[in-house]
C-alpha positions as CSV (number, residue, x, y, z in Angstrom):
1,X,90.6,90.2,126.1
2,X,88.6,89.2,129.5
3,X,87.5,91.0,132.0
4,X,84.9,91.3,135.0
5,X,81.8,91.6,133.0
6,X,80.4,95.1,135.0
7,X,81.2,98.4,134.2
8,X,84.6,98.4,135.6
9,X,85.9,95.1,133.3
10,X,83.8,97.5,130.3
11,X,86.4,99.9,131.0
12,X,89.3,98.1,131.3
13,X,88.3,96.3,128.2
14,X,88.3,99.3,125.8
15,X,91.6,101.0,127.8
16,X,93.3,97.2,126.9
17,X,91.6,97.7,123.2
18,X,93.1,101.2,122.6
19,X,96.6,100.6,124.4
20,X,96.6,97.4,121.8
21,X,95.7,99.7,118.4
22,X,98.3,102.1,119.5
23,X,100.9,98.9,118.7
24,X,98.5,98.2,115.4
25,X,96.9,94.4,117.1
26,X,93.5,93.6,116.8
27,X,91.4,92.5,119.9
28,X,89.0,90.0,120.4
29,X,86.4,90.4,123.6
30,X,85.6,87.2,125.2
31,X,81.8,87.6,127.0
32,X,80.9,85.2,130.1
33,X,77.3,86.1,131.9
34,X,77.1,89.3,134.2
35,X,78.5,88.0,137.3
36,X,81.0,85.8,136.1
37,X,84.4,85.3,135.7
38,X,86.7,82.8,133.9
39,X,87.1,81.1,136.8
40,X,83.5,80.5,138.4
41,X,82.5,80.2,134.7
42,X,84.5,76.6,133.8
43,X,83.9,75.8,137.2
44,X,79.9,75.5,136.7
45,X,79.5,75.5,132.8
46,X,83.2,73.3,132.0
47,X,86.0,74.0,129.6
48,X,83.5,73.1,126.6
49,X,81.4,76.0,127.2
50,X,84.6,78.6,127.7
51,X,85.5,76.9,124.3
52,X,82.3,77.7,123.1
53,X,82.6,81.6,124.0
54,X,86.2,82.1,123.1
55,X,85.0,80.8,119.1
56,X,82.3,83.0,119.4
57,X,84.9,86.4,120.4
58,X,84.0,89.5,119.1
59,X,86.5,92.8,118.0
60,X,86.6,94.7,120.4
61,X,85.6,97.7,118.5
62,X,82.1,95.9,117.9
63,X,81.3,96.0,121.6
64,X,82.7,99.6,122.4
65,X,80.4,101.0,119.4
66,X,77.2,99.1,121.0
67,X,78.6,100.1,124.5
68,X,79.0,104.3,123.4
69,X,75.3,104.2,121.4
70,X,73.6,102.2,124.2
71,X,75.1,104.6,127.0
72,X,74.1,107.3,125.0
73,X,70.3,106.8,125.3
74,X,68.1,107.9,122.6
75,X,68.9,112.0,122.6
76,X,70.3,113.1,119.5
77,X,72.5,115.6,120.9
78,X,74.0,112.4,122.9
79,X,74.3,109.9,120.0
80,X,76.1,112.3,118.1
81,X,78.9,112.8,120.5
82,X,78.8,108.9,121.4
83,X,79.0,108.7,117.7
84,X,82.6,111.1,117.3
85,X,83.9,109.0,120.1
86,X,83.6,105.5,118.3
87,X,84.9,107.4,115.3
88,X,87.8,108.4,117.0
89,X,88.4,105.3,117.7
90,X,88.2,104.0,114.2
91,X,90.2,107.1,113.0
92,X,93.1,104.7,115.1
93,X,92.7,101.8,113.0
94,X,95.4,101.0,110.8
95,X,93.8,99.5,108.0
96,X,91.6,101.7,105.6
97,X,89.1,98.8,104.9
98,X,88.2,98.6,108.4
99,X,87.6,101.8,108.9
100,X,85.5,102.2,105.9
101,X,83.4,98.7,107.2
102,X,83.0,100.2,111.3
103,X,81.8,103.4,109.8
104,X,79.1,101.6,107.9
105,X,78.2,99.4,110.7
106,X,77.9,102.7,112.7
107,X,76.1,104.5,110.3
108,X,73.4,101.4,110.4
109,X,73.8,101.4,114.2
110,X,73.2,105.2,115.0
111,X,71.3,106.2,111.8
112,X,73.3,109.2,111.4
113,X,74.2,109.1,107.5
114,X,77.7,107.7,106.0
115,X,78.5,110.9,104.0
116,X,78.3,112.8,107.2
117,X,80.4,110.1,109.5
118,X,82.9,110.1,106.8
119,X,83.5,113.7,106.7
120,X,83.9,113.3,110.4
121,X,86.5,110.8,110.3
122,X,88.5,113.1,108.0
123,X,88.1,115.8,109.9
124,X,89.4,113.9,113.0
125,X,92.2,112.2,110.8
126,X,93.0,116.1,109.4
127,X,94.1,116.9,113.2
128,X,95.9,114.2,114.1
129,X,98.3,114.4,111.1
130,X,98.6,118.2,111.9
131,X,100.4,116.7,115.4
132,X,104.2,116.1,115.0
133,X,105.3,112.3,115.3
134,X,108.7,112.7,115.8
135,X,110.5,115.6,117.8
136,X,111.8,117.3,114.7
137,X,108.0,117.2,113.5
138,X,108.6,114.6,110.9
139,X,107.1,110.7,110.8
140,X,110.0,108.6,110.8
141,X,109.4,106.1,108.0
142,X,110.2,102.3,108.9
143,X,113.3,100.9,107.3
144,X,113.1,98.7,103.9
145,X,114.2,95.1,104.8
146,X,117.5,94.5,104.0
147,X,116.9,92.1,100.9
148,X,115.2,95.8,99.2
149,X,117.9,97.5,100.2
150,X,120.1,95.4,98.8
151,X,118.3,95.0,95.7
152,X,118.0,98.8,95.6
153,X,121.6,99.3,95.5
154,X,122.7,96.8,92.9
155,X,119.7,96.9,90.5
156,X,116.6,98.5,90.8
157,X,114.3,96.2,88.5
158,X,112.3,95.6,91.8
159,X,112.0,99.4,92.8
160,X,110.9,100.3,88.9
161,X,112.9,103.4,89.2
162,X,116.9,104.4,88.7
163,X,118.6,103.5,92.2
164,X,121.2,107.0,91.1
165,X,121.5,109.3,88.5
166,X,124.7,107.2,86.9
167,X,122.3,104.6,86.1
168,X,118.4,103.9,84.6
169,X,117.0,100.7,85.6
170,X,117.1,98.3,82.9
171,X,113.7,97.6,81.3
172,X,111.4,95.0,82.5
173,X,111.5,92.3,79.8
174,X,108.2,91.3,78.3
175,X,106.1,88.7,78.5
176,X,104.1,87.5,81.2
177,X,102.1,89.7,83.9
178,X,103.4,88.3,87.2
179,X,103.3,90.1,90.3
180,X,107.2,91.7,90.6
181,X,108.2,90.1,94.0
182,X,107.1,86.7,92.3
183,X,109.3,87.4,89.0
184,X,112.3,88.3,91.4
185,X,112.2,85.0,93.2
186,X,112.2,83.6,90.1
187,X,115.3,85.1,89.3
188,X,116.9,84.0,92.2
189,X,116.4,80.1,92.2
190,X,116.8,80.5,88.9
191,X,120.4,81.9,89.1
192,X,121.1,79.8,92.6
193,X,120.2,76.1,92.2
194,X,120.2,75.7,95.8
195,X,117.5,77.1,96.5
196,X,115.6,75.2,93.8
197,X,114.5,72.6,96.7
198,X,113.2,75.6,98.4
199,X,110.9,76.9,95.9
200,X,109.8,73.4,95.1
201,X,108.6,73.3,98.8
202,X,106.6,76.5,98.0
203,X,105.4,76.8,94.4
204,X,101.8,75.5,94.3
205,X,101.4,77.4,97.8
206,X,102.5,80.8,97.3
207,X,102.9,81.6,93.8
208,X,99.7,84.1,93.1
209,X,99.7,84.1,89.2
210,X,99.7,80.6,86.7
211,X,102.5,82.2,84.8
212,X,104.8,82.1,87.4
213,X,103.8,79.1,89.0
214,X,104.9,77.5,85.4
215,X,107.9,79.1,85.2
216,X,108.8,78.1,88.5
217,X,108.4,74.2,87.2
218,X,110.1,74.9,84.6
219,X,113.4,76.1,86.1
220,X,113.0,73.4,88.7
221,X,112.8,70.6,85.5
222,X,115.8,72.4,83.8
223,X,119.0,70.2,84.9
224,X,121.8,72.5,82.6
225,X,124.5,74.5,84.0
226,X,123.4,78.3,83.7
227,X,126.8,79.1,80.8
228,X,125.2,76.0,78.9
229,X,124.6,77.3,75.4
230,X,121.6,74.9,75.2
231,X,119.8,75.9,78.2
232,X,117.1,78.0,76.4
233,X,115.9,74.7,74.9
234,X,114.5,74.1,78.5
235,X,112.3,76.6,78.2
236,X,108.6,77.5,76.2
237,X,109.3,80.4,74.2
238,X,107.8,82.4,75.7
239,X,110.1,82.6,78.4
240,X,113.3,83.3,76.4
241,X,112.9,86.4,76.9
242,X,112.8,86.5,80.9
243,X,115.5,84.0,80.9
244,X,118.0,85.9,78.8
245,X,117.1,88.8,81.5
246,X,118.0,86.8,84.3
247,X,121.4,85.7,82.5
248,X,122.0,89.3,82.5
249,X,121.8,89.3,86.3
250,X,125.2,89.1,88.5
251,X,124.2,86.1,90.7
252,X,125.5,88.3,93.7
253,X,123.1,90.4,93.3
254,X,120.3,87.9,94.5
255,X,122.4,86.0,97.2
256,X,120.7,86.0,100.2
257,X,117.5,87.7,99.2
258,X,115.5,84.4,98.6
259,X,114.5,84.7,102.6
260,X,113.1,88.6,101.9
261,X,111.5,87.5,98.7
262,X,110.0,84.3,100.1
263,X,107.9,87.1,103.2
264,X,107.2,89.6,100.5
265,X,105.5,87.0,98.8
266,X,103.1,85.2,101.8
267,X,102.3,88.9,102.4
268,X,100.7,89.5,99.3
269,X,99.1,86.1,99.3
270,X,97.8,87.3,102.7
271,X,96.9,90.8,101.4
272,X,94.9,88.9,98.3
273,X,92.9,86.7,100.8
274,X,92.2,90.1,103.0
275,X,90.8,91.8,99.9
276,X,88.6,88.4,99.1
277,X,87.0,88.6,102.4
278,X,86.4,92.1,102.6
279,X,84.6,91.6,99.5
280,X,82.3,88.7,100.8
281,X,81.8,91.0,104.0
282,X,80.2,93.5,102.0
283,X,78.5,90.7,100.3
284,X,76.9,89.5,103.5
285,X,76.1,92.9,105.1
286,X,74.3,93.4,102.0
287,X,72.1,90.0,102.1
288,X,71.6,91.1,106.1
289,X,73.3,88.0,107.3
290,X,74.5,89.1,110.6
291,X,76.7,85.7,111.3
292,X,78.1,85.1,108.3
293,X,79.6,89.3,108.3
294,X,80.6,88.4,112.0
295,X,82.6,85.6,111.1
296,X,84.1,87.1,108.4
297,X,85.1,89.9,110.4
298,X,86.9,87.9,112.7
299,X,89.2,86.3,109.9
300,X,89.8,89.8,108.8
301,X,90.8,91.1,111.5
302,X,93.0,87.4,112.0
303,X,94.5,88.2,108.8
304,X,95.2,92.4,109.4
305,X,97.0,91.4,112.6
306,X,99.1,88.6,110.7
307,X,100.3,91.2,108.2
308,X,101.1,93.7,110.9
């Protein structure tokens, strides 16, 4: 976001911000020098310097906090209400680990205590689930993508629970602890060779766990037919067991779901990064280092809109 850096572009700036969280998207402010604007500011500083500023963008919700507490002046009866209104802000945020980091940036900001803004929050997040989201008064829950429904109806290994009452879900075999959506994709190049060159293309990249990631070479170095009585002899050992599950498998019932699989699983590489660097945030706001938690906030906040 850029706007006119005076009060007016202040306001348009956090009306921008909140009409953005309402469609879950992060925003980044872009600040230029009172009484400047994109324009005047390349034509005097250059494009290097507008480069320089757009690196150094900061969430928007950073700059309405300091913008409500700096307003509010130094009364206490006025930094507690500029206080509820940045918490009702963060109340809109979609991801629970950002709330959890504003509130203790707030709580460092306004010196009102965490306990106290975090009772606040759920008192503010108490009202707004008592307002109906839908006209019938019921949240309408996003659809499953197709490759889950799908899966859901012929087998619900994936789901871990009975897709009916006419059938239990078979047990999950065992041997190796591998993340489910990895051990289904798995299954399906394993069952449809062509899309061995596919998760070839992706193995070293995506795959979270080494047990899967050796699995995966193995099926891609096994050359036998899948009714081959031999087949197993491609295998360690300790994969006859998964293998003989996936036998069991009707290779319908993975066509077409390599596609689903393949964006369930960059997700949860994306979700494992996210938690890594909320980790490291904490790290930094611990040791005081101001740019380093900055920075890291930004690729947060990259990453939260990426999984939106």
């Amino acid at each position: 976001l850029l706007f006119d850096q005076d009060a007016a572009g202040r306001q348009a700036t956090f009306k921008a911000m909140a009409a953005l969280q309402e469609e879950g998207i992060p925003a980044l402010v872009i600040e230029l020098p009172k009484g400047e604007d994109p324009d005047s500011f390349v034509q005097s500083k250059g494009p290097d310097a507008f480069r320089v500023r757009l690196e150094q963008a900061r969430p928007a919700m950073d700059l309405f906090m300091e913008d409500a507490l700096q307003s509010a002046g130094a009364g206490v009866e006025q930094r507690v209400r500029a206080a509820k209104t940045v918490i009702e802000r963060i109340c809109e945020l979609s991801s629970s680990m950002e709330q959890d980091l504003y509130l203790k940036e707030l709580a460092g900001r306004s010196g009102i205590e965490l306990e106290l803004l975090k009772q606040q929050l759920a008192e503010v997040q108490r009202k707004a689930k008592s307002v109906p989201e839908a006209e019938e008064g019921v949240p309408v829950s996003p659809e499953p993508p197709e490759y889950v429904e799908r899966y859901h109806a012929e087998q619900s290994f994936l789901l871990g629970q009975a897709s009916s009452g006419e059938r239990s879900a078979p047990e999950k075999p065992s041997g190796p602890d591998w993340r489910k959506v990895e051990g289904e994709l798995l299954r399906t190049a394993f069952l449809l060779p062509e899309e061995r060159t596919r998760l070839a293309e992706i193995v070293d990249e995506r795959f979270l766990t080494p047990a899967a990631k050796e699995l995966a070479q193995e099926i891609l170095g096994s050359k036998k037919a899948l009714e081959d009585q031999s087949l197993l002899e491609d295998f360690s050992a300790r994969y006859h067991a998964v293998i003989k599950d996936f036998l069991q498998s009707p290779v319908e019932m993975v066509e077409g779901t390599f596609d689903g699989l393949l964006k369930a699983l960059q997700k949860e590489s994306l979700k494992k990064k996210k938690d890594e660097i909320y980790v490291r945030m904490n790290e930094a706001a611990q040791l005081g280092d101001e740019e380093l938690h900055a920075k890291l906030l930004r690729e947060f906040t990259q990453l939260n809109n990426e999984l939106k």
